[in-house]
C-alpha positions in Angstrom: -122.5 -81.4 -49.4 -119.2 -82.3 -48.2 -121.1 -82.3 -44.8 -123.3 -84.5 -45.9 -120.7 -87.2 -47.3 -118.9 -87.2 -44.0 -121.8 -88.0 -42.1 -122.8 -91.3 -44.8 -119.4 -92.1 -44.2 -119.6 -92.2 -40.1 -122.8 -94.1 -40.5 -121.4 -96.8 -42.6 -118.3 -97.1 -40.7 -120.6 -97.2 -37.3 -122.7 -99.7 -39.0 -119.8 -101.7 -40.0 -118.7 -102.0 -36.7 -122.0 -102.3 -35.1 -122.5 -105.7 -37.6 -118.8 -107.0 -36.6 -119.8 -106.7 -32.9 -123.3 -108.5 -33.3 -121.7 -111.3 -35.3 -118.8 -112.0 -32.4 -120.9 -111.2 -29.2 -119.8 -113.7 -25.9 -122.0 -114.5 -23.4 -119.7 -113.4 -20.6 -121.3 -111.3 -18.3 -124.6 -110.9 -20.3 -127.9 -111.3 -19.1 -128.4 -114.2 -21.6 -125.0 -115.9 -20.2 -127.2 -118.6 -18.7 -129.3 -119.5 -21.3 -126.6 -119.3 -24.2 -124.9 -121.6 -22.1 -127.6 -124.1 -21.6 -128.5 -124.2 -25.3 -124.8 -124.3 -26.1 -124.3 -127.9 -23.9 -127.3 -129.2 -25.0 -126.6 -129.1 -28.5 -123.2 -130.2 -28.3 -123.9 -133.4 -26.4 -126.7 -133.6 -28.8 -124.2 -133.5 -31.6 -122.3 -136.1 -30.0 -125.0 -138.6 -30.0 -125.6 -137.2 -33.8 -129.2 -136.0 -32.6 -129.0 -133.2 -35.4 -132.7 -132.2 -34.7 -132.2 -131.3 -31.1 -128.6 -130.5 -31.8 -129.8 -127.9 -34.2 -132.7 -126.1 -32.7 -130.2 -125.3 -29.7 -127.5 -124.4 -32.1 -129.4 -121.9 -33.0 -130.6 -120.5 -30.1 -126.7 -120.6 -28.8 -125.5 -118.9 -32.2 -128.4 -116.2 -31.9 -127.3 -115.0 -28.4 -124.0 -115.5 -28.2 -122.1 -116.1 -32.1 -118.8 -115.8 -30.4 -119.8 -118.5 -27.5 -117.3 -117.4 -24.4 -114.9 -115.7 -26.8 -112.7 -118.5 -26.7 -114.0 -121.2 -29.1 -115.2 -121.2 -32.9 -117.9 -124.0 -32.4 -120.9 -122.0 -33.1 -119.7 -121.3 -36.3 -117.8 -124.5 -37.5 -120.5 -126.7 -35.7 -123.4 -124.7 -37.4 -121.0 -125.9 -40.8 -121.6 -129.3 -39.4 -125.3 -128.9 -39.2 -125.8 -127.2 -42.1 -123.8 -130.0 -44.3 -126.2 -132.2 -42.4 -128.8 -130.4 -43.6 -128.0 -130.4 -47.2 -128.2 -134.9 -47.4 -131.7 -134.2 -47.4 -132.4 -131.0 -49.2 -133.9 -131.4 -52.9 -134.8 -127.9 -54.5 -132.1 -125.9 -55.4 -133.6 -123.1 -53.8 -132.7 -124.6 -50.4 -129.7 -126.2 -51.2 -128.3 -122.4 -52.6 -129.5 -121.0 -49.0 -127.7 -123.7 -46.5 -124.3 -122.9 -49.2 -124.3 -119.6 -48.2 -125.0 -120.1 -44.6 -121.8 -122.3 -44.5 -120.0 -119.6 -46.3 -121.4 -116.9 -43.9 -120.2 -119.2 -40.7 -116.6 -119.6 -42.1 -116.3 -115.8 -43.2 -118.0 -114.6 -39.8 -115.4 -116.9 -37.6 -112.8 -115.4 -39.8 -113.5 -111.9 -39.3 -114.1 -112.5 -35.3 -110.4 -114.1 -35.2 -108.9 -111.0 -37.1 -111.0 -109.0 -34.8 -109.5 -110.3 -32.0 -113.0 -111.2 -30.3 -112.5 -114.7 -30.4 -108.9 -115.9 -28.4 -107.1 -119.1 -28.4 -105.9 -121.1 -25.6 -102.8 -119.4 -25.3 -103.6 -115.9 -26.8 -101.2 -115.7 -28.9 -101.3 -113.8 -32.1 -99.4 -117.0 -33.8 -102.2 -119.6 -33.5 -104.8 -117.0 -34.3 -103.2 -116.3 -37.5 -102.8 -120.1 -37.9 -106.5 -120.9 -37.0 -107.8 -118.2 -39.8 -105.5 -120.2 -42.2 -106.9 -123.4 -41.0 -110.2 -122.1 -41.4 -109.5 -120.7 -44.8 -108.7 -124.0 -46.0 -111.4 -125.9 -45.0 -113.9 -123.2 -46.4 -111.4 -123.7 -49.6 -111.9 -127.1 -49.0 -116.1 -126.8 -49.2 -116.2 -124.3 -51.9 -114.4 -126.7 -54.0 -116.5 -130.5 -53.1 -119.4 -129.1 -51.8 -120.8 -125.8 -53.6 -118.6 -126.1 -56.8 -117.8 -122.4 -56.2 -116.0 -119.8 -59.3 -112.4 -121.3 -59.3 -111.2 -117.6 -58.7 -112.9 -117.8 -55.3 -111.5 -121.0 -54.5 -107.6 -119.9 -55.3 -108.5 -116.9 -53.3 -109.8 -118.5 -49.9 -106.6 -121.1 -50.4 -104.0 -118.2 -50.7 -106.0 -116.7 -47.4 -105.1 -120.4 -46.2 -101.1 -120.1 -47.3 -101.1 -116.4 -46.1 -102.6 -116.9 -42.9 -101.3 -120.7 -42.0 -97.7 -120.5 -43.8 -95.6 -123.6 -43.8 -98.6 -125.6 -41.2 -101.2 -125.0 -44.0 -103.2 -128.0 -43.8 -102.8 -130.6 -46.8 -106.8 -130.3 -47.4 -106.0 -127.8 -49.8 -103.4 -129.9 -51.9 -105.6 -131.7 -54.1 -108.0 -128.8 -55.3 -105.4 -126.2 -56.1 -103.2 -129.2 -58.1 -106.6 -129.5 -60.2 -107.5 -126.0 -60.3 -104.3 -125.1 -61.3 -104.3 -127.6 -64.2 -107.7 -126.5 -65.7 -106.8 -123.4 -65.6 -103.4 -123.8 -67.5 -104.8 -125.8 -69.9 -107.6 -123.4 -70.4 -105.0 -121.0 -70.8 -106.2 -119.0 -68.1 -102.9 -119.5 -65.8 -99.5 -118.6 -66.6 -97.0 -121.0 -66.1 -94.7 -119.3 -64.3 -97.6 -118.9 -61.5 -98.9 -122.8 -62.0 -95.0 -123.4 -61.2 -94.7 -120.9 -58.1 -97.8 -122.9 -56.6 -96.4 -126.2 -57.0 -93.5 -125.2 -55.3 -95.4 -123.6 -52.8 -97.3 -126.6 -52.0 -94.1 -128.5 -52.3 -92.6 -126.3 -49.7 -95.4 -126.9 -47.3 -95.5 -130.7 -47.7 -91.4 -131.0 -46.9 -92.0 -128.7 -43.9 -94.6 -131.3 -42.6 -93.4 -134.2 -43.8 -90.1 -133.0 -41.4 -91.3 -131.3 -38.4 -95.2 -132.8 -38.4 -94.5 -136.4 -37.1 -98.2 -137.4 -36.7 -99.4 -135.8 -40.2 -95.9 -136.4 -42.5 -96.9 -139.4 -44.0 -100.9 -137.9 -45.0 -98.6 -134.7 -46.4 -96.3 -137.6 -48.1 -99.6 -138.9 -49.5 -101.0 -135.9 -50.6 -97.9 -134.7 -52.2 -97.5 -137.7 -54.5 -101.1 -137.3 -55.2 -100.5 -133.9 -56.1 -97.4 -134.6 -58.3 -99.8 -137.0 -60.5 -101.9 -134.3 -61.1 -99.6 -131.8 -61.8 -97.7 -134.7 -64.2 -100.7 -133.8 -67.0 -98.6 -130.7 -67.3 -95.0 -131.1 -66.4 -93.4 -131.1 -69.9 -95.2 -128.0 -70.6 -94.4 -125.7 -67.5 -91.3 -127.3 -65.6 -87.7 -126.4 -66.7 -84.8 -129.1 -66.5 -84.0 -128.8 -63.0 -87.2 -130.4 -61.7 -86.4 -133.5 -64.3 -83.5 -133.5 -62.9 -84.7 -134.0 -59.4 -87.6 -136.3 -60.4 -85.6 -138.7 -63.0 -81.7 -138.6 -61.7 -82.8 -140.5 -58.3 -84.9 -143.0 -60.6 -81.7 -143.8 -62.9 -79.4 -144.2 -59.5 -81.6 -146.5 -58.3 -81.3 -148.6 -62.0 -78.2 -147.4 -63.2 -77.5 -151.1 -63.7 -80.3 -150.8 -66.7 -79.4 -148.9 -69.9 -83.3 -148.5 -70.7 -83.9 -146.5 -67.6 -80.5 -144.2 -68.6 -81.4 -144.4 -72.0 -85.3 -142.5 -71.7 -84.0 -140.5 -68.4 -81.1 -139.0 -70.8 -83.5 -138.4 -73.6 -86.1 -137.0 -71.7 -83.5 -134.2 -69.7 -82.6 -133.5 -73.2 -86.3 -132.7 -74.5 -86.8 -130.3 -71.2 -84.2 -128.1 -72.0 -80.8 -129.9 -70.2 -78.0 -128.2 -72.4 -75.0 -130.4 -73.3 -72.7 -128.5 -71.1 -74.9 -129.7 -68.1 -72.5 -131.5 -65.5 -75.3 -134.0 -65.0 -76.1 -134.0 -68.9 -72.4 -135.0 -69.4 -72.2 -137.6 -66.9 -75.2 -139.7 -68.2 -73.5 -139.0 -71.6 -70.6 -140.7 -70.5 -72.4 -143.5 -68.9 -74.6 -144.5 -72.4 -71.5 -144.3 -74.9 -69.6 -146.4 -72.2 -72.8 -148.7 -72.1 -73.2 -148.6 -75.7 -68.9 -149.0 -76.8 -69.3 -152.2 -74.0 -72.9 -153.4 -75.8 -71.6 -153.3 -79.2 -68.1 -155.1 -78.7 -70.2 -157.8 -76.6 -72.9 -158.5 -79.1 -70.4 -158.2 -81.9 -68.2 -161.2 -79.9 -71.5 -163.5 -79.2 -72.4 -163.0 -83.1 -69.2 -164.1 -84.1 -68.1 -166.8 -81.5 -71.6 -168.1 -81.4 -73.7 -168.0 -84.5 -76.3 -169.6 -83.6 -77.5 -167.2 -80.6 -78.1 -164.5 -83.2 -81.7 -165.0 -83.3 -81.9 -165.1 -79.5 -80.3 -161.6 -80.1 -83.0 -160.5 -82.6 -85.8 -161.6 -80.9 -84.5 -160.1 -77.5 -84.1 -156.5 -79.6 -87.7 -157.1 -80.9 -89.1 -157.8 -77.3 -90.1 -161.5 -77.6 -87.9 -162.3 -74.7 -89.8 -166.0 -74.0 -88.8 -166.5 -78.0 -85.5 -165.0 -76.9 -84.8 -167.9 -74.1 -86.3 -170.7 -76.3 -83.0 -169.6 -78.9 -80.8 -169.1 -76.7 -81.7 -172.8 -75.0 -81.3 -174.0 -79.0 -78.3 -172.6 -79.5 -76.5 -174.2 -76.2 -77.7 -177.4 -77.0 -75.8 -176.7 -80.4 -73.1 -175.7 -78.6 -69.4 -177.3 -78.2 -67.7 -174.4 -76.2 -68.5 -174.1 -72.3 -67.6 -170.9 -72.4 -70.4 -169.9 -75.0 -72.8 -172.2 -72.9 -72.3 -170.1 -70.0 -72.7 -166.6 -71.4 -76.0 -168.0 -73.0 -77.4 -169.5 -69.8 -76.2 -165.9 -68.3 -77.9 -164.3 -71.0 -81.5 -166.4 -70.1 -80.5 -165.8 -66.5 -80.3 -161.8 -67.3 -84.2 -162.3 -69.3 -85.6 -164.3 -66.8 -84.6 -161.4 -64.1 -84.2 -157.9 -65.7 -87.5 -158.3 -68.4 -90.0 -161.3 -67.1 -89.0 -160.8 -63.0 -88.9 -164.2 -62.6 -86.5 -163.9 -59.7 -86.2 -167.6 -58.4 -86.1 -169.1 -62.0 -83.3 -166.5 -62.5 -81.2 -167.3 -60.2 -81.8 -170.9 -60.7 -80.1 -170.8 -64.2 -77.5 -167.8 -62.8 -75.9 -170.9 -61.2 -76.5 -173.4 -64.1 -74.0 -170.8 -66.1 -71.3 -171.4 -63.1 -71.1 -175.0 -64.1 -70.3 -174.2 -67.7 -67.6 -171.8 -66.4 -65.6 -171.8 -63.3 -63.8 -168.7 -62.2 -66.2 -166.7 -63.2 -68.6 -164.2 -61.0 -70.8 -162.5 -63.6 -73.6 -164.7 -62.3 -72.8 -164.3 -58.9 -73.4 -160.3 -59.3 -76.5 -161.1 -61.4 -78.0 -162.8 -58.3 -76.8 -160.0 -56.0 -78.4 -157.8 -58.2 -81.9 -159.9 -57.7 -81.2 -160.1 -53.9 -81.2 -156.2 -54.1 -83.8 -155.0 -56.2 -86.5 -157.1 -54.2 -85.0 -156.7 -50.9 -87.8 -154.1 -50.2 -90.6 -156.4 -50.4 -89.4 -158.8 -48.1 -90.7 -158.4 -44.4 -90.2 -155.5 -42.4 -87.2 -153.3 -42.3 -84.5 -155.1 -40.5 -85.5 -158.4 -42.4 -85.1 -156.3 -46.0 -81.5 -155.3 -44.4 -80.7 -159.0 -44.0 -81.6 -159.1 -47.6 -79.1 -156.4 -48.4 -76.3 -158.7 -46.7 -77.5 -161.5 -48.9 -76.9 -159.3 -51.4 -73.8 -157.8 -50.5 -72.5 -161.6 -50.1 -73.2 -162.1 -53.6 -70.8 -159.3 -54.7 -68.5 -161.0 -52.2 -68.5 -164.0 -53.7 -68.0 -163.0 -57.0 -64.9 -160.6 -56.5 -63.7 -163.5 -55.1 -63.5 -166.0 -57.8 -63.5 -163.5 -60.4 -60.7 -160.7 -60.0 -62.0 -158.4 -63.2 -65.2 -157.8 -60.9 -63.1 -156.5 -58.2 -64.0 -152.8 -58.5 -67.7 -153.1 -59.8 -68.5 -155.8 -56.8 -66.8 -152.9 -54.5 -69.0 -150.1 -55.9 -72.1 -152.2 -55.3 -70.8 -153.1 -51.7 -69.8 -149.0 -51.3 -73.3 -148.4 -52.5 -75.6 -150.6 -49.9 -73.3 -150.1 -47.1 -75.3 -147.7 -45.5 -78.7 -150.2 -45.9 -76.9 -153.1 -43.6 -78.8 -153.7 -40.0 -78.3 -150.9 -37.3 -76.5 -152.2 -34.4 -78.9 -150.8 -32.0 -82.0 -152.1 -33.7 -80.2 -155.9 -34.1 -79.6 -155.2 -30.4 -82.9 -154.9 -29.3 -84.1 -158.2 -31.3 -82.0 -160.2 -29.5 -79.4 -160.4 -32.1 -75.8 -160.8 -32.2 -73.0 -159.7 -35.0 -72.0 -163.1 -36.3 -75.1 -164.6 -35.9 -76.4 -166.6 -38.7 -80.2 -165.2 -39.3 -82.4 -166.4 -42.7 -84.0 -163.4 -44.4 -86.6 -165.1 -45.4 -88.6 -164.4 -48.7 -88.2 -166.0 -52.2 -84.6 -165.1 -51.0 -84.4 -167.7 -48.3 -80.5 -167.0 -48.0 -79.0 -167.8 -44.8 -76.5 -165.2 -43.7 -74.1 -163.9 -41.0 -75.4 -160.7 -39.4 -73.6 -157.5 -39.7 -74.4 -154.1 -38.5 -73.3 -150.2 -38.6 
């Protein structure tokens, strides 16, 4: 009996390795050398030329004597993936359609095995890129299962781990968008724990910064594909991410509009819902930032109620969102008006509409400087319009022209610290802040440029200014 046994076992093992051989034979030094060889250049140009018929008849005749081609190439078995795609435009019966799926599947799995057999080589022989070519080919048959066949998610997940395993950190982005939907369903279905939805995220994550560092001709399809995977993953985020991944999502959005309580006001409240304790350092900050906000909100509406009556209503309707009802008030209530003063922080106030809620950005400004007639001395309007100058620098022109925006900006702040001493340390914050956004020297340099040099920046902007650079 036990005779018996190890004899089945020898067979299957011999026939294991008998199949393995068969499905990575070369050509090299076989009788059939020559003819592989001619059916393999004939069907290549003829691929070239997209001849599929002739392409495919000698495809096969290559793949049948020689699956492996010289031993140093794949392109029996990803160019038979070719063909067979090909094939399936025009097939109609399910029947044939099931039959070209597997072949594909057979092709990827067969060129797998032959790399991890070492009977196919890559140009430099090394066991690094034939670890990363069986990752690469992992992912695209990932890739297939998922668009093409519709394959058992299970399988799918497997053949793009194979992918991670195999390829590490150069995994192609292919794989991105079917394991951030994947993984979805199958949370949702409640057929994924969260704590493994999270791990692949970060995976994936890990492998787009990688790329999007060291990859300089694919980082900006891995940027792509990672901001398309992060809006897939957002159908889930409040249910599986803790507060430190808010944190890194929503802190940069509130420093980039820390000048707008709204922003802090849903960022703080959101951090809060996802778990941020109290005793959070970040937590605390933005704490101290909305009741400073709020103390300076309350004493200033509480001031325009009582010194100026009538804007009240502008107030109201502002609060209620009607800000074109808001400005028509406010525009009521200065032509009421005796005291410049109140004139000016209403025209600051339409100013402040016009920009922050209906981005009208040249009207804005427009009446910014209508409120500097009411009031002399006084730079709140001047930091307004540095504000505008800077929040649409980036749409105007190409780098170096949104850095002459900056400037514009930055002599805005300028201006105002200047007239108005109480702005001093806010106007120098904001100048701290866009420092590092001024023109490069080097780059001003090879324009043609020199520092002093008055240059327009062009845009609604249109502001003349002296060039600077760091």
């Amino acid at each position: 009996m036990n005779n018996r046994l190890f004899s089945l076992v020898i067979a299957l093992i011999t026939l294991s390795v008998t199949t393995m051989g068969a499905q990575c034979e070369n050509w090299v030094g076989k009788p059939i050398q020559t003819d592989a060889e001619n059916a393999h250049s004939i069907y290549r140009q003829s691929l070239k030329v997209d001849d599929y018929k002739t392409a495919f008849e000698n495809w096969k005749i290559a793949y049948k004597l020689a699956p492996a081609a010289d031993g140093k190439r794949d392109y029996h078995y990803t160019d038979g993936i070719i063909l067979y795609k090909h094939l399936l435009k025009s097939a109609t019966d399910e029947k044939t359609k099931t039959e070209y799926y597997n072949k594909i599947m057979e092709l990827y799995d067969q060129a797998i095995e032959c790399y991890k057999a070492k009977a196919i080589t890559t140009r430099n022989n090394t066991d690094e890129e034939a670890k990363w070519r069986v990752g690469y080919l992992y992912g695209r048959k990932a890739s297939d299962m998922f668009y093409l066949i519709n394959a058992p998610y299970a399988d799918v997940i497997k053949a793009m781990d194979n992918s991670i395993e195999y390829a590490g950190d150069k995994t192609e982005y292919i794989i991105f968008d079917p394991y951030a939907r994947i993984t979805v369903w199958e949370f949702k279905e409640g057929r994924m724990k969260k704590e493994k939805a999270v791990a692949i995220y970060k995976r994936l994550h890990e492998i787009a910064e990688y790329n999007i560092a060291n990859n300089e001709a694919l980082s900006e399809g891995y940027q792509q594909a990672a901001a398309n995977m992060d809006g897939t993953f957002a159908q889930i985020e409040n249910e599986i991410f803790d507060c430190d991944y808010f944190k890194e999502k929503l802190i940069p959005e509130y420093e980039e509009n820390s000048d707008d309580p709204q922003v802090l006001k849903r960022v703080l409240a959101t951090l809060k819902s996802q778990g941020c304790t109290s005793d959070d350092p970040d937590i605390k900050k933005l704490d101290l930032e909305w009741k400073k906000y709020a103390t300076e909100e309350n004493a200033r509406l509480q001031a325009e109620f009582e010194a100026n009556n009538p804007a009240a209503g502008a107030r109201v309707a502002y609060d209620a969102g009607r800000y074109q009802e808001a400005i028509t008030k406010y525009k009521e209530a200065i032509a009421d008006a005796t005291d410049d003063d109140n004139k000016a922080t209403m025209m600051f106030a339409i100013a402040s509409i016009e920009f922050r809620k209906l981005n009208l950005y040249s009207q804005a400004r427009n009446t910014a400087y209508s409120a500097t007639k009411y009031k002399s001395g006084w730079g709140r309007p001047y930091m307004l319009i540095g504000d505008m100058y800077a929040k649409t620098a980036r749409s105007c022109g190409d780098s170096f022209n949104q850095r002459l925006c900056i400037l514009a900006a930055m002599d805005k702040y300028n201006q105002a610290k200047s007239i108005d001493g109480s702005l001093t340390s806010e106007a120098n914050d904001k100048l701290a802040h866009f420092y590092s956004s001024v023109p490069d020297k080097s780059e001003a340099f090879m324009r043609g440029y020199t520092e002093g040099q008055s240059l327009s920046c062009g845009c609604w902007i249109g502001e003349t200014v002296k060039l600077r650079v760091r």
